[in-house]
N, CA, C and O atoms as CSV, one atom per row, in Angstrom:
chain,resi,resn,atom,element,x,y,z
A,1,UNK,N,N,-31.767,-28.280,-20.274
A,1,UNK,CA,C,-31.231,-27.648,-19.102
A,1,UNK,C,C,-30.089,-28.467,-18.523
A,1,UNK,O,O,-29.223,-27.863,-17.889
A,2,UNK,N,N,-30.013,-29.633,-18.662
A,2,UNK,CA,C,-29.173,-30.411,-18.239
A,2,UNK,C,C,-28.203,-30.620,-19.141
A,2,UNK,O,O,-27.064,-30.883,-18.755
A,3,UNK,N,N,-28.462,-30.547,-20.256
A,3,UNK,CA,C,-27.230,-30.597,-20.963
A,3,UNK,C,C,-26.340,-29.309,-21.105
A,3,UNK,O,O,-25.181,-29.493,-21.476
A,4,UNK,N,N,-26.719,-28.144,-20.875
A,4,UNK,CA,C,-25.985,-26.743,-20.614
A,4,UNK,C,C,-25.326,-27.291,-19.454
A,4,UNK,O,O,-24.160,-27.613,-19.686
A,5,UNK,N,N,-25.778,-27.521,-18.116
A,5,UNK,CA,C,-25.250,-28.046,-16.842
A,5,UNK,C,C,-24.151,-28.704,-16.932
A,5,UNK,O,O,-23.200,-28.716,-16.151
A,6,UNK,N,N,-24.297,-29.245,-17.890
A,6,UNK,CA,C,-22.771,-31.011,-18.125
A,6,UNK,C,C,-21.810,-30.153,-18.887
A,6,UNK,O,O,-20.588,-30.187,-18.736
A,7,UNK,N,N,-22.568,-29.255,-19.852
A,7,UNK,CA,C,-21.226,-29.068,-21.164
A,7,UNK,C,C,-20.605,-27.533,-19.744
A,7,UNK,O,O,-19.400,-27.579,-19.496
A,8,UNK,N,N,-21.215,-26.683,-19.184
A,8,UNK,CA,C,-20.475,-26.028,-17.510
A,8,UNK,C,C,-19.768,-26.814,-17.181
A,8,UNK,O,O,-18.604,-26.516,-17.448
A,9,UNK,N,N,-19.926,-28.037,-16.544
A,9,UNK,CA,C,-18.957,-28.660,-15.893
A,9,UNK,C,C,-18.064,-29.141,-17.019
A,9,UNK,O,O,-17.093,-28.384,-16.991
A,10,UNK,N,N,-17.954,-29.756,-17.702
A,10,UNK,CA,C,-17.083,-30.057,-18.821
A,10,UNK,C,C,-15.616,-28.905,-19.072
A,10,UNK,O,O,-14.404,-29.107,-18.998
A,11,UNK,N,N,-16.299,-27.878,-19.336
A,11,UNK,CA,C,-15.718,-26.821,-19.605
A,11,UNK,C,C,-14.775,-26.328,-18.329
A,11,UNK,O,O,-13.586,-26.049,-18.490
A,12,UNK,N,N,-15.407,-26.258,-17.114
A,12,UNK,CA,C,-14.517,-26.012,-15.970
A,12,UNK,C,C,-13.504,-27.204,-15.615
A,12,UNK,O,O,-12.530,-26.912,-14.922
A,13,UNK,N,N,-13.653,-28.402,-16.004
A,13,UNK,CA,C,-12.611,-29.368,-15.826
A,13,UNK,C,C,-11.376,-28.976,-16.168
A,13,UNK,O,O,-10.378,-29.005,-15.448
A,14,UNK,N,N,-11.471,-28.545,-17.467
A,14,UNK,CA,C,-10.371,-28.406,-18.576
A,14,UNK,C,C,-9.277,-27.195,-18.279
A,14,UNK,O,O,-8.171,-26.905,-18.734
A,15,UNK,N,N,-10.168,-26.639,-17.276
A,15,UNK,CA,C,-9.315,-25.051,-17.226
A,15,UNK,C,C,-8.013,-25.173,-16.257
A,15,UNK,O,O,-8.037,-25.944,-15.298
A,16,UNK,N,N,-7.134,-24.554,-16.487
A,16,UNK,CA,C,-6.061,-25.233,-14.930
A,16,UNK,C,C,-6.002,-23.761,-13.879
A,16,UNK,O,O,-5.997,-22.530,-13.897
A,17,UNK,N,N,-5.969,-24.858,-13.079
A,17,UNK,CA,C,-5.920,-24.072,-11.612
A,17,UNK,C,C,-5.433,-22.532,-11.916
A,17,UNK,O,O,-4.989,-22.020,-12.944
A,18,UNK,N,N,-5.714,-21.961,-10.508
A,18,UNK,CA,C,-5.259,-20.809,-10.328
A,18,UNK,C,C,-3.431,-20.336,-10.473
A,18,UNK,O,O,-2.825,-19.468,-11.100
A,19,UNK,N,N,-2.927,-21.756,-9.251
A,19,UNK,CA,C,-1.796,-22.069,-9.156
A,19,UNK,C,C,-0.881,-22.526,-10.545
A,19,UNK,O,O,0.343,-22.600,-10.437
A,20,UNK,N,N,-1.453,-22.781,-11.656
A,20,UNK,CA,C,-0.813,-22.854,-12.614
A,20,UNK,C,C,-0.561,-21.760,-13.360
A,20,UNK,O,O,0.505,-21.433,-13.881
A,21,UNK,N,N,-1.625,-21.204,-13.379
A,21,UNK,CA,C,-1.941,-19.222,-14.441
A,21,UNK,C,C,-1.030,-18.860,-13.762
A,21,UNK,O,O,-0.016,-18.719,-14.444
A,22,UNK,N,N,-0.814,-18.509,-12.147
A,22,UNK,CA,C,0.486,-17.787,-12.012
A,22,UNK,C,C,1.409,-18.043,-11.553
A,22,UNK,O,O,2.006,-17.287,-10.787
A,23,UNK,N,N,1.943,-19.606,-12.006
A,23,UNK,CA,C,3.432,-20.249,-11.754
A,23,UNK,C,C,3.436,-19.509,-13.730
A,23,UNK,O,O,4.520,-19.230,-14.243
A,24,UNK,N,N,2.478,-19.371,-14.304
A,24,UNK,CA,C,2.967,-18.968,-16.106
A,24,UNK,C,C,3.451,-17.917,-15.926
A,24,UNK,O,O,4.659,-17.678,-15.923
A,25,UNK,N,N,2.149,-16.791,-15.673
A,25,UNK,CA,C,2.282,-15.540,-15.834
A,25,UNK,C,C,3.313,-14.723,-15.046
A,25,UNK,O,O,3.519,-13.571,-15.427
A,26,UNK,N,N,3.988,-15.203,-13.977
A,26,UNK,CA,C,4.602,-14.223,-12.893
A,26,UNK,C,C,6.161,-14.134,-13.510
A,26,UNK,O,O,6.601,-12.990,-13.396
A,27,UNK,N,N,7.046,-15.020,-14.101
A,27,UNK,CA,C,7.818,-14.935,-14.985
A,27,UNK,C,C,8.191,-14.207,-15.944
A,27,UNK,O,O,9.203,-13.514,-16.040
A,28,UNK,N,N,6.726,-14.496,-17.195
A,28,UNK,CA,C,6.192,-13.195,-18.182
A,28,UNK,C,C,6.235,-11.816,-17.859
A,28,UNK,O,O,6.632,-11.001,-18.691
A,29,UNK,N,N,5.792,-11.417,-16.510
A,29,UNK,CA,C,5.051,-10.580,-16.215
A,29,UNK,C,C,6.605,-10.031,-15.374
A,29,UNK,O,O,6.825,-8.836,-15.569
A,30,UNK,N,N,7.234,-10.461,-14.849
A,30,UNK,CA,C,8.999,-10.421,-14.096
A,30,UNK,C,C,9.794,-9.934,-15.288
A,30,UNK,O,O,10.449,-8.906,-15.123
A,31,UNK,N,N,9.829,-10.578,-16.555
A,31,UNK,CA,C,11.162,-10.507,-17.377
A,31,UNK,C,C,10.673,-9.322,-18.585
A,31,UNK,O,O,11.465,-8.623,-19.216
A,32,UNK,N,N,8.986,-9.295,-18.739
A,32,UNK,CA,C,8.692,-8.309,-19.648
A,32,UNK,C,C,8.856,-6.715,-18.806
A,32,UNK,O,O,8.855,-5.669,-19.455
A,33,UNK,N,N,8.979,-6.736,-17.431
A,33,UNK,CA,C,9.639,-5.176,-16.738
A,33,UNK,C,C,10.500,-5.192,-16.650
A,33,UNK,O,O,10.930,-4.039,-16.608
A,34,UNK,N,N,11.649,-6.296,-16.530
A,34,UNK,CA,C,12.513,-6.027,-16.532
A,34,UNK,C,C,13.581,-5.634,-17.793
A,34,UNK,O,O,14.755,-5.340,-17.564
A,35,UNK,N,N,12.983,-5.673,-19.201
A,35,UNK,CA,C,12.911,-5.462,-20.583
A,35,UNK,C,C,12.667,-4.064,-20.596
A,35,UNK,O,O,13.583,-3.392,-21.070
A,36,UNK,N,N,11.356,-3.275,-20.071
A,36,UNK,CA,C,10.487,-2.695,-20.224
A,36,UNK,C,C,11.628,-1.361,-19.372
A,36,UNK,O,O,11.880,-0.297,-19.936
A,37,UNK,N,N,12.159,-1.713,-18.026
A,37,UNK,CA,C,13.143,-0.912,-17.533
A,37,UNK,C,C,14.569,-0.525,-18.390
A,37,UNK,O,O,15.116,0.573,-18.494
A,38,UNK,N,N,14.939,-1.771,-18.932
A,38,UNK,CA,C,16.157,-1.584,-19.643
A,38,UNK,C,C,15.839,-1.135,-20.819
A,38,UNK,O,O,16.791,-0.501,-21.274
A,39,UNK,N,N,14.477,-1.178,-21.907
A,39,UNK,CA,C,14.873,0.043,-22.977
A,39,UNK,C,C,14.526,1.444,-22.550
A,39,UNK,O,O,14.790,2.413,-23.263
A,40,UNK,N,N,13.835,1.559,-21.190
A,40,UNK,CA,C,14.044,2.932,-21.278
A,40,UNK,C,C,15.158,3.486,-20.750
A,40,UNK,O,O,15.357,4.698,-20.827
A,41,UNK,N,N,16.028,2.619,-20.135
A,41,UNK,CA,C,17.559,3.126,-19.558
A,41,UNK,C,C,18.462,3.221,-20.588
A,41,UNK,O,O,19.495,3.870,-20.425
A,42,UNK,N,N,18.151,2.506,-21.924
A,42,UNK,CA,C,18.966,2.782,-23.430
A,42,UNK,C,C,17.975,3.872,-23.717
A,42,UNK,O,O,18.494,4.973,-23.531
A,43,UNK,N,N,17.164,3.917,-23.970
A,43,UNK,CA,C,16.588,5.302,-24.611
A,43,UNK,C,C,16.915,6.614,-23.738
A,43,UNK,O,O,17.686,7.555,-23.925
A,44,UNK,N,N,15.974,6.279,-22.664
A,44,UNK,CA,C,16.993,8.074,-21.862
A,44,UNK,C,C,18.246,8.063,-21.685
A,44,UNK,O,O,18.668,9.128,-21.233
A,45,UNK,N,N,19.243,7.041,-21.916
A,45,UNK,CA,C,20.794,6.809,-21.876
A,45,UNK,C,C,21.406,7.928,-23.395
A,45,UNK,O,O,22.271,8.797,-23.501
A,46,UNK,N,N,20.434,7.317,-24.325
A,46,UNK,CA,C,20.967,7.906,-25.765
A,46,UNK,C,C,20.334,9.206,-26.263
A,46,UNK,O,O,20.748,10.325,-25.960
A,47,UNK,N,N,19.465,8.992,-26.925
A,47,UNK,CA,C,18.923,10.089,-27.616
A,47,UNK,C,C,17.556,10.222,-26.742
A,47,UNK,O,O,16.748,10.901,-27.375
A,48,UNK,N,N,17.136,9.870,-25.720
A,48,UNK,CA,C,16.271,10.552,-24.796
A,48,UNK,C,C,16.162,11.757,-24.386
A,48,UNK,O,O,14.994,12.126,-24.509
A,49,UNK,N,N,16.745,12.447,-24.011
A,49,UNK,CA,C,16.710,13.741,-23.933
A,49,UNK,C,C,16.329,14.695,-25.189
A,49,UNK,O,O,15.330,15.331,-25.524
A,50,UNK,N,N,17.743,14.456,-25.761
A,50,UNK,CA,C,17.344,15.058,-27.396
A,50,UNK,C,C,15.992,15.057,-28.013
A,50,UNK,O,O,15.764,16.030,-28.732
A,51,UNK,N,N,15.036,14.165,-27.887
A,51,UNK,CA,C,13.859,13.717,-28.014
A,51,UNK,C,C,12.929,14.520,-27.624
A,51,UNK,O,O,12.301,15.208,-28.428
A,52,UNK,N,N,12.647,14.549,-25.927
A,52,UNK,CA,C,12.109,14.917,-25.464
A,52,UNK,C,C,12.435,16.773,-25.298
A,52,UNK,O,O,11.775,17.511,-24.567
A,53,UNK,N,N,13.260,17.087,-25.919
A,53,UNK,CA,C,13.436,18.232,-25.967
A,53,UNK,C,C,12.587,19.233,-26.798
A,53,UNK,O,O,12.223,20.393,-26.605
A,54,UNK,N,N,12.391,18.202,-27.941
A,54,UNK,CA,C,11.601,18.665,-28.910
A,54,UNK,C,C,10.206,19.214,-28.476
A,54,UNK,O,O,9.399,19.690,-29.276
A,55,UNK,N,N,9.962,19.083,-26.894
A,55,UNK,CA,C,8.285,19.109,-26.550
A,55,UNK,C,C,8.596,20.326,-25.703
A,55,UNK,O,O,7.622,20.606,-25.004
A,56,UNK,N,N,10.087,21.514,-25.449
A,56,UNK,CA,C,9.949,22.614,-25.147
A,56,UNK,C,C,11.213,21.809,-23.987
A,56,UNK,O,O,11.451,20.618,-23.787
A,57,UNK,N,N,11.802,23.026,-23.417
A,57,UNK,CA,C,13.235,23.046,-22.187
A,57,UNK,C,C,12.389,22.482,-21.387
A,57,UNK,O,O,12.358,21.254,-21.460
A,58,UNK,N,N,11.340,23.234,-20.270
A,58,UNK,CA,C,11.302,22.706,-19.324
A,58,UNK,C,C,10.168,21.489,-19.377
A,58,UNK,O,O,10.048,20.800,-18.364
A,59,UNK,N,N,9.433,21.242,-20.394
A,59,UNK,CA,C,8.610,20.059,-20.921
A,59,UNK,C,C,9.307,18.505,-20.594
A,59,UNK,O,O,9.068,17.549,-19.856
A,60,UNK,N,N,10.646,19.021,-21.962
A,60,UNK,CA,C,10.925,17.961,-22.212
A,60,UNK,C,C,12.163,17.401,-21.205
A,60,UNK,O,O,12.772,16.332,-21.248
A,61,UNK,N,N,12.282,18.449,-20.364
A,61,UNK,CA,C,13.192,18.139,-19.318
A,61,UNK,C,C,12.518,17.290,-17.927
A,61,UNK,O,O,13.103,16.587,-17.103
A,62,UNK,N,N,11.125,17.641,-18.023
A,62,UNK,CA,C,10.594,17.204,-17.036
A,62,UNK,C,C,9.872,15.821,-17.526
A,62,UNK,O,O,9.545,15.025,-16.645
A,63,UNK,N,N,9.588,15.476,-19.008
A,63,UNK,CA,C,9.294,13.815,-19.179
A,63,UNK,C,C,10.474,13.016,-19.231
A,63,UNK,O,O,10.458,11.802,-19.027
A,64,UNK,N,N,11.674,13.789,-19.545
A,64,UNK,CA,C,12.665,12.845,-19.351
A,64,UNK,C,C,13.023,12.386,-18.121
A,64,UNK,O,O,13.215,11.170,-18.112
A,65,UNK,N,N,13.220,13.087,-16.806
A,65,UNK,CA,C,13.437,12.782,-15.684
A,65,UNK,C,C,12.216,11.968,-15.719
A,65,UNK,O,O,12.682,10.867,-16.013
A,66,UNK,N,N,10.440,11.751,-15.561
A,66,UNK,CA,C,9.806,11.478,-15.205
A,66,UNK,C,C,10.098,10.196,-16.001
A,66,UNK,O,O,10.216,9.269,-15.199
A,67,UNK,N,N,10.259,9.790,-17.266
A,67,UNK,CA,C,10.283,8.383,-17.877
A,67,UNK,C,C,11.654,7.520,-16.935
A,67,UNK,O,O,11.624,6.343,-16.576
A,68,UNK,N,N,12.727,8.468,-16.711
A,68,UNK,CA,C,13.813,7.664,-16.314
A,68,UNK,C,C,13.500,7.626,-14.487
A,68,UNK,O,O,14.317,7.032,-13.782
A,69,UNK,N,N,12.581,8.132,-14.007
A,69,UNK,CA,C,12.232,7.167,-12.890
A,69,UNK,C,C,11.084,6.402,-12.645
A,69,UNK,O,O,10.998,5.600,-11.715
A,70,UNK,N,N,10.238,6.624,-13.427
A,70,UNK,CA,C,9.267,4.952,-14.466
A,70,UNK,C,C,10.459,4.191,-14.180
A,70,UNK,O,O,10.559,3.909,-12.986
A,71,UNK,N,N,11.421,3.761,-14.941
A,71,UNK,CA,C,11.947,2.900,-14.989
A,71,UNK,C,C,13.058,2.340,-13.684
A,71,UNK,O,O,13.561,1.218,-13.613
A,72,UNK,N,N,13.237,3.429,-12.770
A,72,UNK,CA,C,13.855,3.122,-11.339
A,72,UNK,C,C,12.782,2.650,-10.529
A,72,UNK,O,O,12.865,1.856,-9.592
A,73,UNK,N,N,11.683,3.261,-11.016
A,73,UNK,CA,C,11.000,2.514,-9.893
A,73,UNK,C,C,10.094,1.428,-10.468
A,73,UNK,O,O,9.330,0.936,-9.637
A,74,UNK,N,N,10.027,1.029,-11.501
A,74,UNK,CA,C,9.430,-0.847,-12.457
A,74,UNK,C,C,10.623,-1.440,-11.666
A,74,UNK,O,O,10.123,-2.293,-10.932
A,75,UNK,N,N,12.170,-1.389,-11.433
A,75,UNK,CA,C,13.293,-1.923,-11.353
A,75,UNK,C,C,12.749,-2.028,-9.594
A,75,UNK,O,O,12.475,-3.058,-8.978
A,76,UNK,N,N,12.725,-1.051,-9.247
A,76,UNK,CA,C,12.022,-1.242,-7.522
A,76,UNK,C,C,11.229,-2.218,-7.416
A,76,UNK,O,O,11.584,-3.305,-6.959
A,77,UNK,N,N,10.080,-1.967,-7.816
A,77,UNK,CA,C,8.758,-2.976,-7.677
A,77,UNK,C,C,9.310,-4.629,-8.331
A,77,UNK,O,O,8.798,-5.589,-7.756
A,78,UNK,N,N,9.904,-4.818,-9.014
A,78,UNK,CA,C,10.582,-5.778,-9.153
A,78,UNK,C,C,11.548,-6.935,-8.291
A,78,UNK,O,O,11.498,-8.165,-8.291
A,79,UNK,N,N,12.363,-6.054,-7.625
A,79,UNK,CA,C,13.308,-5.937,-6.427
A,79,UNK,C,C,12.642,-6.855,-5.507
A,79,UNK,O,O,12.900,-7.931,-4.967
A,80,UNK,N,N,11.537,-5.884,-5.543
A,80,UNK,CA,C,10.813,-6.583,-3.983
A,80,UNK,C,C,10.270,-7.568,-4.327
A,80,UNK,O,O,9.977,-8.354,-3.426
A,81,UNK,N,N,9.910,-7.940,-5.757
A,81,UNK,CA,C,9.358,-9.162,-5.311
A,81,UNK,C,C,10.072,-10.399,-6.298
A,81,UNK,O,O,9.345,-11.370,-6.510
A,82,UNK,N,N,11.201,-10.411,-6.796
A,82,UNK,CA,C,11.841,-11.044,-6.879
A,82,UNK,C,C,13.744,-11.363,-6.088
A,82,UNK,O,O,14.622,-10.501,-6.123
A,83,UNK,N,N,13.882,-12.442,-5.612
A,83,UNK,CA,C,15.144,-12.258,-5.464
A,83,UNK,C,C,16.479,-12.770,-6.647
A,83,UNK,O,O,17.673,-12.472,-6.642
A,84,UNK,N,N,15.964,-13.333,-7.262
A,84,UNK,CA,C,16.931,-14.476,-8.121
A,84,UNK,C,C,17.603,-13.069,-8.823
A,84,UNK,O,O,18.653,-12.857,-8.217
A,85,UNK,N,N,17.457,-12.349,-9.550
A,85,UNK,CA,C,18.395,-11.531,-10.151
A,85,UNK,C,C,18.391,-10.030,-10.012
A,85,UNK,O,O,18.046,-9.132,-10.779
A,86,UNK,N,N,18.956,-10.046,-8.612
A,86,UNK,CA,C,18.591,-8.702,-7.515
A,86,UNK,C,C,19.731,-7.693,-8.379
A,86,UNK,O,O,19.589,-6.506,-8.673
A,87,UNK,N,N,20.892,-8.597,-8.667
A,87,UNK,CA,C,22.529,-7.661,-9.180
A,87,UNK,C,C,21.338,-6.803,-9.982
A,87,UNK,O,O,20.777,-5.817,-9.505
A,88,UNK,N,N,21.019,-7.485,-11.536
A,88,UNK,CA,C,20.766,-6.924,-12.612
A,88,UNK,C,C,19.826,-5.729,-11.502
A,88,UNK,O,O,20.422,-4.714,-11.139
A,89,UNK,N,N,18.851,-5.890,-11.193
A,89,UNK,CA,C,17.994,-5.251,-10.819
A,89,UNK,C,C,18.286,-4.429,-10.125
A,89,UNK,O,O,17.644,-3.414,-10.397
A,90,UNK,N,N,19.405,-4.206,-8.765
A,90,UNK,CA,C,20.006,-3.254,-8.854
A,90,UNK,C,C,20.904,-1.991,-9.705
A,90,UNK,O,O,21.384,-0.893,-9.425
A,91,UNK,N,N,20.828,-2.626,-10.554
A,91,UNK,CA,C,21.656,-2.138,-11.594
A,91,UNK,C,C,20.905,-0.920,-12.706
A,91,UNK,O,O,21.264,0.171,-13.149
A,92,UNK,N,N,19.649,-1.820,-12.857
A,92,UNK,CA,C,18.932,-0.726,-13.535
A,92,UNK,C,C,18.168,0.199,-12.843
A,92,UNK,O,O,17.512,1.030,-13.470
A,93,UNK,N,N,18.165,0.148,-11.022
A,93,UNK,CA,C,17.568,0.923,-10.222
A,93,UNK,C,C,19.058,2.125,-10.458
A,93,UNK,O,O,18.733,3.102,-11.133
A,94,UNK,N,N,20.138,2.128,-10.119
A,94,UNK,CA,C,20.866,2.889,-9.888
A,94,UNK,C,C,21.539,3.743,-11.075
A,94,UNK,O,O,21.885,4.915,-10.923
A,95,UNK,N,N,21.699,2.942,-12.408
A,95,UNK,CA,C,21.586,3.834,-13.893
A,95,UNK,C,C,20.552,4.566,-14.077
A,95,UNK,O,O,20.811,5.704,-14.469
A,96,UNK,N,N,19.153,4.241,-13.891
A,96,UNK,CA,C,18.178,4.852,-13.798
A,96,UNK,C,C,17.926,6.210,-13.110
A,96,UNK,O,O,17.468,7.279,-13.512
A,97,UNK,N,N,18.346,5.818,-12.049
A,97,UNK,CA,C,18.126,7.172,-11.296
A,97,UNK,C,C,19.469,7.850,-11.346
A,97,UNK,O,O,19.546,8.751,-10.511
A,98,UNK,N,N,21.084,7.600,-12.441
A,98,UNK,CA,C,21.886,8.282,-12.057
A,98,UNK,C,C,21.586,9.120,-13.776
A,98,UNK,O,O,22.157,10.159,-14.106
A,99,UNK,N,N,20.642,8.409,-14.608
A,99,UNK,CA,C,19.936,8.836,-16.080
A,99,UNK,C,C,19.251,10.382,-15.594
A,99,UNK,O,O,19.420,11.336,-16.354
A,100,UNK,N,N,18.535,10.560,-14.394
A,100,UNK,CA,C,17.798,11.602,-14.595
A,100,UNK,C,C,18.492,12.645,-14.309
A,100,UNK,O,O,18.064,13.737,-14.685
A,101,UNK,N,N,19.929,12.548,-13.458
A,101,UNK,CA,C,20.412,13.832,-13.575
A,101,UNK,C,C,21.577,14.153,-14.864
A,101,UNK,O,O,22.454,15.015,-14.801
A,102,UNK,N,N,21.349,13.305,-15.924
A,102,UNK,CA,C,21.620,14.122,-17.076
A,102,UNK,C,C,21.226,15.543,-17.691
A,102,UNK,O,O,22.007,16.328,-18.229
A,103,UNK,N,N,20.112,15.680,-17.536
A,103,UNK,CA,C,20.248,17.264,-18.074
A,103,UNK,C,C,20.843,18.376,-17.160
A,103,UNK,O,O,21.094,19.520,-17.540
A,104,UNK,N,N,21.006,17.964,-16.097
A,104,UNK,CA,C,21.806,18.568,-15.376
A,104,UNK,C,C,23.177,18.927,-15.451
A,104,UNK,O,O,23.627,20.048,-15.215
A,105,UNK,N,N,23.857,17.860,-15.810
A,105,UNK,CA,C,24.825,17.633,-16.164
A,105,UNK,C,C,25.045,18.491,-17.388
A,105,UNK,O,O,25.871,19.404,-17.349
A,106,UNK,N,N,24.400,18.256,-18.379
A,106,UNK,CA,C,24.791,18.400,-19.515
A,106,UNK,C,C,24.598,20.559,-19.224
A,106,UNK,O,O,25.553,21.314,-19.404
A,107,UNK,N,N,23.396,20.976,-18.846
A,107,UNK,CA,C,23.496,22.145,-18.579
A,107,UNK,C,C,24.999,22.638,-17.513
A,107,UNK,O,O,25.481,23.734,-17.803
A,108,UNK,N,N,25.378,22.198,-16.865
A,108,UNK,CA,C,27.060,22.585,-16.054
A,108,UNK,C,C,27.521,22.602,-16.891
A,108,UNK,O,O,27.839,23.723,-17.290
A,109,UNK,N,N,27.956,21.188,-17.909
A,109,UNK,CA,C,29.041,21.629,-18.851
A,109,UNK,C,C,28.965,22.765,-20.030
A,109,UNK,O,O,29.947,23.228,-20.611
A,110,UNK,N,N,27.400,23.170,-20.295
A,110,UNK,CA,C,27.434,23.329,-21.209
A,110,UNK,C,C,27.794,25.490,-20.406
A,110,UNK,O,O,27.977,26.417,-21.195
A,111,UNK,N,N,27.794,25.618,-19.444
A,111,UNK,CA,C,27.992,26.597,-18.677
A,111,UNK,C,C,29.660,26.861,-18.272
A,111,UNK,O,O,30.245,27.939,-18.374
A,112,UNK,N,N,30.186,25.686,-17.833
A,112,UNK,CA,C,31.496,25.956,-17.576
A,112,UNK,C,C,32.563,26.034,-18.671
A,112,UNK,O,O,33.355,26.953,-18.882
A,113,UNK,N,N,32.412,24.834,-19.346
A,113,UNK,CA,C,33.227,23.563,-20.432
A,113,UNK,C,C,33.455,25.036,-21.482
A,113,UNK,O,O,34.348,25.851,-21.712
A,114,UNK,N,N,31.884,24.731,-21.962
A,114,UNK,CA,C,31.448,24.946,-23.434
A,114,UNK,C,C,31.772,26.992,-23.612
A,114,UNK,O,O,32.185,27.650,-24.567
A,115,UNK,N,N,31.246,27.485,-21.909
A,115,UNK,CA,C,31.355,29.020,-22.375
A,115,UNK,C,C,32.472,29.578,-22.130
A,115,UNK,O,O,32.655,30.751,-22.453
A,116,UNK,N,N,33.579,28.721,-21.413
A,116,UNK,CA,C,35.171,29.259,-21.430
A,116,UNK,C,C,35.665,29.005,-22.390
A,116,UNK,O,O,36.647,29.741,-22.488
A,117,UNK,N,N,35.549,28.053,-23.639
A,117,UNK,CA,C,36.052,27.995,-24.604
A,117,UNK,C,C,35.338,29.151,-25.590
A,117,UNK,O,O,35.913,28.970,-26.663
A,118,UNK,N,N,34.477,30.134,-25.757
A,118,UNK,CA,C,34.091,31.179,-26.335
A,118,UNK,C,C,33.948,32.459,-25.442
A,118,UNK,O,O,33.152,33.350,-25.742
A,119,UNK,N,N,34.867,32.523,-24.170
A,119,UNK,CA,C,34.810,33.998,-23.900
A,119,UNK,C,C,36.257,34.419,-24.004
A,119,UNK,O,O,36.571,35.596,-23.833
């Protein structure tokens, strides 16, 4: 019984503080959303839409807007709690949310642009 007791304490010596796990993790956990925001601002930037199209018009119109403000708002929650690289982070808040009115876009032109050149 006492030797379970010693090899407990033994074992809790070794472990590091609280204050160390998240001077590690809060970094990790900072630069992997801020990763996590920027490929989906290249993916709904590029062939995102196209993609998501494949799951029906108003389907895939509505996960695309919904993924590209996932990623305005990871870029939010970020914001607030970091200051050191607010630019970048503004940056992918405001591509982000200027990403979801692409299909919008692309439906005007494809109304004005695209049907005066065939009437």
């Amino acid at each position: 019984m006492k030797i379970e007791n010693t090899s407990i304490i033994i074992q809790e010596k070794y472990l590091p503080s609280k204050e160390t796990v998240i001077a590690i993790v809060k970094p990790i956990l900072f630069y992997l959303g801020m990763l996590m925001s920027f490929i989906i601002l290249i993916f709904n930037g590029t062939i995102g839409y196209f993609v998501f199209l494949t799951f029906g018009q108003l389907e895939g119109t509505f996960f695309y807007c919904f993924t590209s403000a996932i990623g305005a708002g990871l870029a939010t929650l970020l914001l607030v709690k970091g200051k050191k690289h607010s630019f970048y982070l503004k940056f992918l808040i405001l591509t982000n949310f200027l990403v979801i009115f692409h299909p919008t876009t692309m439906r005007i032109i494809e109304r004005t642009v695209i049907d005066s050149f065939f009437t």
